[in-house]
N, CA, C and O atoms as CSV, one atom per row, in Angstrom:
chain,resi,resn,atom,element,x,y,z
A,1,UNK,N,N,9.963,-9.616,16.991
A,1,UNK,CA,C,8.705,-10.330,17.087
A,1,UNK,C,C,7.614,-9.485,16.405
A,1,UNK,O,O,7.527,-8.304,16.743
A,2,UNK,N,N,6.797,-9.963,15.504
A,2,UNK,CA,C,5.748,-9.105,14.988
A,2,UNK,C,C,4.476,-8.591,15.925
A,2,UNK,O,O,3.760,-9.207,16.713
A,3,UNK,N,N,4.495,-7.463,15.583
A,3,UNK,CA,C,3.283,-6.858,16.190
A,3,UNK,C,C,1.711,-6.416,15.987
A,3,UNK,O,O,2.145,-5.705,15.081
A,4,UNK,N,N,0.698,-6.236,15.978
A,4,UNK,CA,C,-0.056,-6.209,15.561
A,4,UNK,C,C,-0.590,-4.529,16.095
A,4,UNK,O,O,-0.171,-4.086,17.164
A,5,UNK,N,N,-1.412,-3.823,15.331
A,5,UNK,CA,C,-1.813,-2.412,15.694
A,5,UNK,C,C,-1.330,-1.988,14.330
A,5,UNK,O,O,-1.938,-1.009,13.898
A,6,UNK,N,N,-0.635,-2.347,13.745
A,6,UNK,CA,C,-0.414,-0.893,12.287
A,6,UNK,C,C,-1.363,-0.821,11.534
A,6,UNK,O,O,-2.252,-1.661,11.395
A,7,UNK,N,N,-1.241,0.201,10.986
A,7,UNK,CA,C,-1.897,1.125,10.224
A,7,UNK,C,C,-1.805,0.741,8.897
A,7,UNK,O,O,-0.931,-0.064,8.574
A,8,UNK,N,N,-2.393,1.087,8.271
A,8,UNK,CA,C,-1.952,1.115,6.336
A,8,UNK,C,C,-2.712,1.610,5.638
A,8,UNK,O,O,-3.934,1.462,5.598
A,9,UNK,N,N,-1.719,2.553,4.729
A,9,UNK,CA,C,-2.532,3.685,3.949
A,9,UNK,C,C,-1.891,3.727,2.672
A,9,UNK,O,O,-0.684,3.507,2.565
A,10,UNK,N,N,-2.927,4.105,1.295
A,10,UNK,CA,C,-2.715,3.799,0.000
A,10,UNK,C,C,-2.167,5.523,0.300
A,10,UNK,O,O,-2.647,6.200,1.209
A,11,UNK,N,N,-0.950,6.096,-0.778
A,11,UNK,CA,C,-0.929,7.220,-1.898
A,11,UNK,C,C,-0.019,6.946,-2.664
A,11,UNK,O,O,0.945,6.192,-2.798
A,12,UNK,N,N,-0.936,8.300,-3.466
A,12,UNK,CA,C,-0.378,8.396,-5.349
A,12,UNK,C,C,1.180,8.492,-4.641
A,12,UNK,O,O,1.393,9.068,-3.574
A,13,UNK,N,N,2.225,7.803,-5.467
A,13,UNK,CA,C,3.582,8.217,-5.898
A,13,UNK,C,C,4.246,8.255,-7.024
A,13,UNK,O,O,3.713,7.652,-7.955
A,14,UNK,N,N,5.177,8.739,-7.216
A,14,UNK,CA,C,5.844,8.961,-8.678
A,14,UNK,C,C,5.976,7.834,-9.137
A,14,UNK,O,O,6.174,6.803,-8.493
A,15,UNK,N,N,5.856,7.976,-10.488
A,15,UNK,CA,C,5.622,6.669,-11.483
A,15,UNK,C,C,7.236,6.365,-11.828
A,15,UNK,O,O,7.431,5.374,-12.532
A,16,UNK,N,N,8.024,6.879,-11.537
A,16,UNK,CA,C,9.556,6.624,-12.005
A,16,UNK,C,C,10.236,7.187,-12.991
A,16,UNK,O,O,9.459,7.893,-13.633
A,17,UNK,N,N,11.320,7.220,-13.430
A,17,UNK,CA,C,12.277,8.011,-14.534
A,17,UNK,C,C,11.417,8.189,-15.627
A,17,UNK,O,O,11.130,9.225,-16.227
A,18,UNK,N,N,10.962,6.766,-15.842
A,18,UNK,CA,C,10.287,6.729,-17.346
A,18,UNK,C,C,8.838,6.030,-17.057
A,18,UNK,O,O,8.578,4.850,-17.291
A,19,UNK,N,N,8.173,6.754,-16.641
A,19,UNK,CA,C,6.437,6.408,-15.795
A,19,UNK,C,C,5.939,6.198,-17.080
A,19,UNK,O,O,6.219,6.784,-18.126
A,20,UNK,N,N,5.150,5.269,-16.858
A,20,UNK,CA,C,4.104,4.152,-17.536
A,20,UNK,C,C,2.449,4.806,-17.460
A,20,UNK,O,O,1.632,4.663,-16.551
A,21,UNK,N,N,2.314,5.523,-18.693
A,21,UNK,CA,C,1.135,6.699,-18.744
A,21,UNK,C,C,-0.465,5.376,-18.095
A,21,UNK,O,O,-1.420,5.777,-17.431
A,22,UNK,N,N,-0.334,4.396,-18.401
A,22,UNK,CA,C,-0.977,3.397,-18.205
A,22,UNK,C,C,-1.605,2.902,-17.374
A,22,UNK,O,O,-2.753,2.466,-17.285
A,23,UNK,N,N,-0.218,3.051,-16.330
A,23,UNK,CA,C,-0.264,2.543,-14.625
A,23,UNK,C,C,-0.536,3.847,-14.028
A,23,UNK,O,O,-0.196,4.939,-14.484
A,24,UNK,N,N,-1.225,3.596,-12.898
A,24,UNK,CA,C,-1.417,4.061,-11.498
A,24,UNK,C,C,-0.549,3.687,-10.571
A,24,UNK,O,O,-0.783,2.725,-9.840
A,25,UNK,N,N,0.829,4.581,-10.472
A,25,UNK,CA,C,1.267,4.044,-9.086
A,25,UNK,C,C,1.333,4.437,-8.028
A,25,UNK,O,O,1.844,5.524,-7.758
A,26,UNK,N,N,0.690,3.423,-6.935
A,26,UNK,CA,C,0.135,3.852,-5.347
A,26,UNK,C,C,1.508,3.092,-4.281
A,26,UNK,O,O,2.172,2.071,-4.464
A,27,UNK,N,N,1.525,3.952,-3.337
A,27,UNK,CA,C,2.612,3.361,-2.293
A,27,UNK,C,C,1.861,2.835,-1.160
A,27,UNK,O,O,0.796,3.386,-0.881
A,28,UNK,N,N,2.430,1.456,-0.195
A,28,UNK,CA,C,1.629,1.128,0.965
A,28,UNK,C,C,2.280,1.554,2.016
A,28,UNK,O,O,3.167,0.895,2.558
A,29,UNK,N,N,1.757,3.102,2.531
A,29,UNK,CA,C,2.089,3.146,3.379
A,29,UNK,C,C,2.095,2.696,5.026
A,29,UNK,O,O,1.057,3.018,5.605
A,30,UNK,N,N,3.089,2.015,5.845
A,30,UNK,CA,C,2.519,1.867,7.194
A,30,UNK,C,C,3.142,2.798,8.376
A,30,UNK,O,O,4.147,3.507,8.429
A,31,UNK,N,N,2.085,2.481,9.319
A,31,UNK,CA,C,2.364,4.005,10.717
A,31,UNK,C,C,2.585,2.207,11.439
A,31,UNK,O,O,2.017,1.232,10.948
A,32,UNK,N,N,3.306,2.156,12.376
A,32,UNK,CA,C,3.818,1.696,13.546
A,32,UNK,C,C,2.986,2.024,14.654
A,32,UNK,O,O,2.993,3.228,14.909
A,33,UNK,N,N,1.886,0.939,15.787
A,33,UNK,CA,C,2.008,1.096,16.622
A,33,UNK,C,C,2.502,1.890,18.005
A,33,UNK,O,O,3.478,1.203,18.307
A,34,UNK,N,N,2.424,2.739,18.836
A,34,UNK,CA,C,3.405,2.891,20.078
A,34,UNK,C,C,3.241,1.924,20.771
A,34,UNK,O,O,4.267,1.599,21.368
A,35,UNK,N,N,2.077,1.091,21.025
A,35,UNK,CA,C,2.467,-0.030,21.863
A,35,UNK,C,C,1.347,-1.138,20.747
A,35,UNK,O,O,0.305,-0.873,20.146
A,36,UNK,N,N,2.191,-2.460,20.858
A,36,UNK,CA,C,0.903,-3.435,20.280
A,36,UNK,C,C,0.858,-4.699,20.742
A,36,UNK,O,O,1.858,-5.232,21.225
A,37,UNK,N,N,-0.398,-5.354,20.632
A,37,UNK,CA,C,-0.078,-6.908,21.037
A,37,UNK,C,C,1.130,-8.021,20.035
A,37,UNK,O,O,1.973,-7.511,19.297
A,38,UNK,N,N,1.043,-8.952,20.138
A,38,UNK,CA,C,2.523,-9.928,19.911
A,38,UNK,C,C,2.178,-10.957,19.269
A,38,UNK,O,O,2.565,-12.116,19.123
A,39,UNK,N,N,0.946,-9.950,18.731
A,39,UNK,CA,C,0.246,-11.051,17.080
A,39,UNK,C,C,-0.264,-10.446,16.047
A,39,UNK,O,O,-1.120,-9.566,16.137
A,40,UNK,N,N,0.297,-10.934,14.821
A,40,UNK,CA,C,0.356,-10.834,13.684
A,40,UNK,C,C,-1.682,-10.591,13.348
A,40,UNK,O,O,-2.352,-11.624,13.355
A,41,UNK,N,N,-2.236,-9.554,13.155
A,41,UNK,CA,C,-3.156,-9.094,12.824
A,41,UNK,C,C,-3.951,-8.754,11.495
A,41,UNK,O,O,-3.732,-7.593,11.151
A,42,UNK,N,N,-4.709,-9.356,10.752
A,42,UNK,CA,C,-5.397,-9.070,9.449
A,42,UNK,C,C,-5.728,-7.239,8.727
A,42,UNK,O,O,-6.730,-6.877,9.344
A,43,UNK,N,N,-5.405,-6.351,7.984
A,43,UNK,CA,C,-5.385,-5.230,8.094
A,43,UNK,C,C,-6.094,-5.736,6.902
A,43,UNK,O,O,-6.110,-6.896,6.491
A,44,UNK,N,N,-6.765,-4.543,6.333
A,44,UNK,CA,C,-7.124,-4.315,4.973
A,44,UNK,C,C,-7.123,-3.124,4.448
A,44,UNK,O,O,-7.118,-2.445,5.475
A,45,UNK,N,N,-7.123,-2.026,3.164
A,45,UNK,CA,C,-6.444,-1.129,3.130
A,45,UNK,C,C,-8.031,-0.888,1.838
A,45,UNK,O,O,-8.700,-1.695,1.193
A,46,UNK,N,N,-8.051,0.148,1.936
A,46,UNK,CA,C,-9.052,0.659,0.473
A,46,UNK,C,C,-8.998,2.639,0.577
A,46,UNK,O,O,-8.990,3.477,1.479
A,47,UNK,N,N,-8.973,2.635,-0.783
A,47,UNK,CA,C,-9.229,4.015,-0.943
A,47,UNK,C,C,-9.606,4.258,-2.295
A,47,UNK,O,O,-9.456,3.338,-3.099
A,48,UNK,N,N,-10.094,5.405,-2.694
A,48,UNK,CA,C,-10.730,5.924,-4.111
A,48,UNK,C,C,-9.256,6.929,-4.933
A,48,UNK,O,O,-8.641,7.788,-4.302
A,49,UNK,N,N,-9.076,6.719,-5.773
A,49,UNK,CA,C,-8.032,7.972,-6.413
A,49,UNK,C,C,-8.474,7.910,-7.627
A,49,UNK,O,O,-8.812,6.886,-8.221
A,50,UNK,N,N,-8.486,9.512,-8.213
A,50,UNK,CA,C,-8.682,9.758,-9.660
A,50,UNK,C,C,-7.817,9.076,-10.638
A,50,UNK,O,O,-6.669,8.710,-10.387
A,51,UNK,N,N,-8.488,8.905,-11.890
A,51,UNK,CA,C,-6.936,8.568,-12.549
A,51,UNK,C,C,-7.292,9.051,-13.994
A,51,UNK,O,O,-8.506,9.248,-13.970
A,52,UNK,N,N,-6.859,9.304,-15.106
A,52,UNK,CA,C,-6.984,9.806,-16.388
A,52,UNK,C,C,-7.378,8.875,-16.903
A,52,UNK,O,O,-7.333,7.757,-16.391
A,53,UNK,N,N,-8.001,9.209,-18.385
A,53,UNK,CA,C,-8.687,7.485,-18.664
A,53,UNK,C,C,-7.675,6.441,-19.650
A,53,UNK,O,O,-8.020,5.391,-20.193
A,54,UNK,N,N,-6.340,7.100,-19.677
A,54,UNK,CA,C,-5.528,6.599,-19.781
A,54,UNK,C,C,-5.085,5.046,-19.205
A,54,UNK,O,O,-4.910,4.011,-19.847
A,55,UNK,N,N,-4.976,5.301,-17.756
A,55,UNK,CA,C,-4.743,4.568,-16.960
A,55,UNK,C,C,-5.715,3.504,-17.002
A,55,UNK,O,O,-6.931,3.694,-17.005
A,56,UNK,N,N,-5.013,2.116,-17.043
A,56,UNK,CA,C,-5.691,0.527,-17.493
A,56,UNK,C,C,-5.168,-0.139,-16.056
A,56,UNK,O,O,-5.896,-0.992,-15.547
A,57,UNK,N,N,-3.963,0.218,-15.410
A,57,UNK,CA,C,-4.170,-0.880,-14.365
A,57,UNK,C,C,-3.274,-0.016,-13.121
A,57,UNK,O,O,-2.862,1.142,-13.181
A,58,UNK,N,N,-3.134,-1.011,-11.991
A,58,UNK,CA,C,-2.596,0.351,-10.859
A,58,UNK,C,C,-1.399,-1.131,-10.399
A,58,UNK,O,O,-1.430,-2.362,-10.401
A,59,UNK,N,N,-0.320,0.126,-10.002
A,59,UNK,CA,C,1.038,-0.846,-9.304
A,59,UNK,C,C,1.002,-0.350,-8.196
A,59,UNK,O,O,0.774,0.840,-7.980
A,60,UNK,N,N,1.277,-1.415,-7.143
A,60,UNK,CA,C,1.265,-0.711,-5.687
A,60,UNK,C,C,2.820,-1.132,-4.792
A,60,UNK,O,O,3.256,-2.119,-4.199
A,61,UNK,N,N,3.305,0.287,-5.122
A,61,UNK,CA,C,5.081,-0.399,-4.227
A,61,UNK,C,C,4.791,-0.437,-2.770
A,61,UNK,O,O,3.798,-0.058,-2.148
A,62,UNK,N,N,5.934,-1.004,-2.366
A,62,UNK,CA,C,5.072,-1.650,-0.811
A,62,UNK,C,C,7.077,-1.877,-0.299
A,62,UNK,O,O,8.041,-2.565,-0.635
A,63,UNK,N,N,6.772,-0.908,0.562
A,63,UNK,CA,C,8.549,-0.943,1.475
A,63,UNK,C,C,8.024,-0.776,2.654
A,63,UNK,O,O,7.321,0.167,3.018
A,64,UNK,N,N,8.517,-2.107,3.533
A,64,UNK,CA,C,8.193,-1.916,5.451
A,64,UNK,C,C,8.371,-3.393,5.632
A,64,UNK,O,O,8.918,-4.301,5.004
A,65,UNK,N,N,7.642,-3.260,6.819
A,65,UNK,CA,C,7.596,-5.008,7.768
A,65,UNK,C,C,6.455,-5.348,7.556
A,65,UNK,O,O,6.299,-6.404,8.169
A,66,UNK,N,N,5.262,-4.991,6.880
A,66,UNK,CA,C,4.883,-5.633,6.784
A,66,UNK,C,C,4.231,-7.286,5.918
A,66,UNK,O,O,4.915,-7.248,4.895
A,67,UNK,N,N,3.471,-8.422,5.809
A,67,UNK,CA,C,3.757,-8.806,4.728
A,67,UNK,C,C,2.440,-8.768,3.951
A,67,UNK,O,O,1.279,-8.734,4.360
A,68,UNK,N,N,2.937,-8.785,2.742
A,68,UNK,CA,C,1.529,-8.492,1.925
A,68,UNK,C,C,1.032,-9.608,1.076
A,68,UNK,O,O,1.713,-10.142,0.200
A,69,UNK,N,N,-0.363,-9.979,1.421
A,69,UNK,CA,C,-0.935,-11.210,0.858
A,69,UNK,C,C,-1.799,-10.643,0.010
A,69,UNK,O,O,-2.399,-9.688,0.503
A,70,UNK,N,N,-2.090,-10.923,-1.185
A,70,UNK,CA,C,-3.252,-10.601,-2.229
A,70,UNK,C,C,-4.246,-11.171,-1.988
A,70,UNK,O,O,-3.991,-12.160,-1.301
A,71,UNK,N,N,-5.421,-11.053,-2.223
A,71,UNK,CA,C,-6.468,-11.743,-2.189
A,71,UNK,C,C,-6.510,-12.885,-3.428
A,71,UNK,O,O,-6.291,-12.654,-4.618
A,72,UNK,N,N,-6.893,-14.335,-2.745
A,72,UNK,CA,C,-7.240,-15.460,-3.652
A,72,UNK,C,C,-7.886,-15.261,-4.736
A,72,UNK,O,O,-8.163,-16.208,-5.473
């Protein structure tokens, strides 16, 4: 049953074998609750990171339960 109380936090992670000088890639991290209510809750996530002026756009990998909606 989904829970509501987590956490979510942006960081830098490795860009991969063959990283894309271009991209920014950020991971979504989430922390788990110890106890939470038994509804699905609105989170929103923001943070500032440097980037070279290379970098034109940012990828954000995202592994967990939770689900991720983009903004309209």
């Amino acid at each position: 049953m989904p829970r509501g109380g987590f956490t979510l936090a942006l960081e830098a992670v490795d860009g991969g074998i063959n990283p894309d000088r271009s991209m920014l890639s950020l991971g979504l991290v989430e922390t788990a609750p110890a106890s939470g209510t038994t509804a699905q809750t609105p989170v929103e996530v923001s943070d500032v990171f440097e980037a070279s002026q290379e970098v034109t756009k940012v990828g954000i990998r995202h592994v967990g339960v939770i689900e991720v909606v983009e903004p309209a």
